[in-house]
FIDREN-817987 format. One record per residue (C-alpha): residue in one letter; chain; z, x, y. Coordinates in steps of 0.25 Angstrom, whole numbers, always signed. Example, Ala and Ser with C-alpha at 12.3 -4.5 7.8 and 13.67 -1.06 7.14 Angstrom:
<sites>
   res   chain       z       x       y
     a       A     +31     +49     -18
     s       A     +29     +55      -4
</sites>
This chain:
<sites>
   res   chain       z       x       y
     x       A      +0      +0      +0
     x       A      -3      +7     +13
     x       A      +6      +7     +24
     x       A      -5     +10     +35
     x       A      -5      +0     +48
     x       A     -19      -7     +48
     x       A     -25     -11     +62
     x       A     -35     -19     +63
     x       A     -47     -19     +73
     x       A     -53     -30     +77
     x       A     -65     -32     +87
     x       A     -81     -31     +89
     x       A     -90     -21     +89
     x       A     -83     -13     +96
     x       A     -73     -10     +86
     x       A     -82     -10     +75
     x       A     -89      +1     +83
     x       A    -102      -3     +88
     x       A    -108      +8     +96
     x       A    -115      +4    +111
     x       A    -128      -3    +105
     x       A    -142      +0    +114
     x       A    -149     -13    +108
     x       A    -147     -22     +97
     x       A    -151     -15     +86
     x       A    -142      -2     +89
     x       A    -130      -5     +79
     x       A    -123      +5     +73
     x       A    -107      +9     +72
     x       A     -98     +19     +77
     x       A     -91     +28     +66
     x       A     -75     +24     +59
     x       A     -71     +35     +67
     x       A     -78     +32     +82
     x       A     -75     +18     +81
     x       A     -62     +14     +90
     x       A     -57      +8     +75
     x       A     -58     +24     +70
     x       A     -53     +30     +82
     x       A     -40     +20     +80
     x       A     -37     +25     +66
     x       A     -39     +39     +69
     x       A     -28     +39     +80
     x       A     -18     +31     +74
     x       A     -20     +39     +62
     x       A     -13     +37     +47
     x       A      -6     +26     +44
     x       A     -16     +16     +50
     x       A     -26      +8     +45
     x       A     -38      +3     +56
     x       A     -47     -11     +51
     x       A     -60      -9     +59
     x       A     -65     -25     +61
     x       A     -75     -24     +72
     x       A     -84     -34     +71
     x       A     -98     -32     +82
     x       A     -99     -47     +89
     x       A     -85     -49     +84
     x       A     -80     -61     +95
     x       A     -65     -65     +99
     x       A     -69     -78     +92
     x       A     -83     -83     +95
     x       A     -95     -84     +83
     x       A    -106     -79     +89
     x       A    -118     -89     +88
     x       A    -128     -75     +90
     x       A    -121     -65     +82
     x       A    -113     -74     +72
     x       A    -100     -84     +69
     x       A     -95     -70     +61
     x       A     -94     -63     +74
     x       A     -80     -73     +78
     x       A     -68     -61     +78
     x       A     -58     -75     +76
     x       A     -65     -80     +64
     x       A     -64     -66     +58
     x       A     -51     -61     +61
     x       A     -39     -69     +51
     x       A     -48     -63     +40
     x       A     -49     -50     +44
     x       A     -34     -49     +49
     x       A     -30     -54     +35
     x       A     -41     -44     +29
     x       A     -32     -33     +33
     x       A     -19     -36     +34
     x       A      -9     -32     +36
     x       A     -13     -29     +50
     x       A      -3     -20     +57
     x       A     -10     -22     +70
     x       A     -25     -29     +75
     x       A     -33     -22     +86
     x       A     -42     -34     +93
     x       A     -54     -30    +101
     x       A     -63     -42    +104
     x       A     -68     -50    +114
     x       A     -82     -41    +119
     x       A     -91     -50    +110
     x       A     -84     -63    +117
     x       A     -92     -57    +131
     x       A    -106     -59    +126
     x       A    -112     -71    +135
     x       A    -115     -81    +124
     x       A     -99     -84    +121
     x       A     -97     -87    +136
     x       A     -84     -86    +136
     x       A     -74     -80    +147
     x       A     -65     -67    +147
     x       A     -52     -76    +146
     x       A     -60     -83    +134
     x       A     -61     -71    +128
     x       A     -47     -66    +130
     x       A     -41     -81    +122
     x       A     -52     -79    +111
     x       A     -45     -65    +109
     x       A     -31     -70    +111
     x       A     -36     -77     +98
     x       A     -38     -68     +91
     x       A     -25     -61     +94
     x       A     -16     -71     +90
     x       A     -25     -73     +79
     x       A     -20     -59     +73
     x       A      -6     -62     +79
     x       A      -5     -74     +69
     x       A     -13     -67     +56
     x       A      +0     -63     +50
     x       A      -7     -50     +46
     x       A      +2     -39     +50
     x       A     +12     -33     +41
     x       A     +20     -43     +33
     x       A     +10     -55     +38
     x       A     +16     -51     +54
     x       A      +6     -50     +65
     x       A      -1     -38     +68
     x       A      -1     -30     +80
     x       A     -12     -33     +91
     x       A     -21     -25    +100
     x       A     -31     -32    +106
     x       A     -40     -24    +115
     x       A     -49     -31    +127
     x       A     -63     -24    +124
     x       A     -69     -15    +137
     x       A     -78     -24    +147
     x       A     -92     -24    +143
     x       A    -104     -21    +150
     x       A    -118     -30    +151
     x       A    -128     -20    +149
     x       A    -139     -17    +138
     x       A    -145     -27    +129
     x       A    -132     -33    +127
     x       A    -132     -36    +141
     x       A    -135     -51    +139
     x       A    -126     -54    +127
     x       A    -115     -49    +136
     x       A    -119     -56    +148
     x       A    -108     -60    +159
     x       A     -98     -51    +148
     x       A     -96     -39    +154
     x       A     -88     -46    +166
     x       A     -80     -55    +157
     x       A     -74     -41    +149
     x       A     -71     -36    +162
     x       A     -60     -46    +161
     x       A     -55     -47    +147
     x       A     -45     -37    +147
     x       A     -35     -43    +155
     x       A     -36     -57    +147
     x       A     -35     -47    +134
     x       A     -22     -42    +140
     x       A     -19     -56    +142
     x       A     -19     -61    +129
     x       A     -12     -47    +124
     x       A      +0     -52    +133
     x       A      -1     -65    +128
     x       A      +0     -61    +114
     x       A      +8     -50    +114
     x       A      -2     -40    +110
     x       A      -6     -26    +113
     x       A     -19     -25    +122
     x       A     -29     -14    +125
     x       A     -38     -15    +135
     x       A     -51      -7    +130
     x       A     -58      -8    +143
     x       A     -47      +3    +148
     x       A     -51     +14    +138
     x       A     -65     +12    +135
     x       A     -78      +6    +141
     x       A     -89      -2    +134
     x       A    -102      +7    +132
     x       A    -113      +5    +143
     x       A    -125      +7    +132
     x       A    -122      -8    +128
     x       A    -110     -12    +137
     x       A    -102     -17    +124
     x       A     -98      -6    +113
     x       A     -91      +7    +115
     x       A     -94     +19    +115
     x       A     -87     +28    +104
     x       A     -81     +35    +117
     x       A     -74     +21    +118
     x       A     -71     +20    +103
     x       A     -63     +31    +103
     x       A     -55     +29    +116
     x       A     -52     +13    +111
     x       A     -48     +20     +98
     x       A     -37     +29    +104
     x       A     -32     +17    +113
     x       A     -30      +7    +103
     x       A     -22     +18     +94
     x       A     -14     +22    +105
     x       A     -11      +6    +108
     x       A      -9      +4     +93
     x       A      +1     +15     +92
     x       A      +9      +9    +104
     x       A      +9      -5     +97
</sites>
């Protein structure tokens, strides 16, 4: 039986490690060790175990009618909670997906679909001894509109100008620890979305430091 702590990341593609895209057929996937995941598990070091579950498209809660129902972060989480229990702490990073013009919805929208999904791990019963895990969630870096993603995103890159304090909001509320990721890193200006593996490896290193403190 091991006695490592698992921690679980959960978000988009920018935790399954999606590198700045020039067009829509340039798809590819940063290394175990260059994804922000990677770098979390090298700097905590022995003694934890790191659950990379980043979906690309992954939304707070919305099925996307052009990229698919699966793409819904709530419908997915329970079960992948309860797929590796027992969860000593959950890392959230979502919400950039929510921005893209055809959900239409606000920053605060965004902030209460998060706030779901917060209280959603809170309730799982999947920490140690059926408790609740800790929480980390971290408000993703504003976006820009630029390159060929610039329609999909359209009106976005104002909205994730102010998510953060609505994210810090909802930490408050809950009684969670927060991270703001738009302090530490920047989103790539190739496509105005992913991160840079410069931006990986800083995230990495702040959210081990910010675990260590928990």
């Amino acid at each position: 039986m091991t006695s490592d702590k698992t921690i679980l990341c959960f978000g988009d593609s920018n935790t399954f490690g999606r590198p700045p895209m020039r067009d829509l057929d340039d798809f590819g996937r940063f290394g175990p060790s260059e994804r922000w995941p990677g770098v979390l598990r090298a700097n905590l070091g022995n003694g934890f175990h790191v659950v990379e579950e980043g979906h690309s498209g992954r939304t707070t809660v919305h099925a996307d009618p052009v990229e698919g129902e699966h793409k819904n972060g709530l419908a997915a989480l329970l079960a992948i909670l309860e797929t590796h229990m027992p969860l000593h702490a959950v890392v959230l990073m979502l919400g950039t997906n929510d921005l893209k013009a055809r959900f239409g919805v606000s920053a605060l929208e965004i902030s209460q679909s998060v706030q779901r999904l917060v209280r959603l791990v809170a309730t799982s019963g999947t920490g140690p001894n059926f408790a609740s895990p800790m929480i980390l969630l971290i408000c993703p870096p504003p976006i820009f509109e630029r390159s060929f993603l610039m329609d999909v995103f359209r009106g976005g890159a104002e909205k994730s100008k102010r998510l953060a304090p609505f994210y810090k909001g909802v930490a408050d509320k809950c009684g969670i620890s927060f991270l703001d990721a738009g302090e530490i890193i920047d989103s790539d200006t190739i496509d105005g979305i992913h991160l840079s593996m410069d931006s990986h490896r800083a995230l990495g290193m702040a959210v081990a430091t910010k675990l260590r403190n928990m």
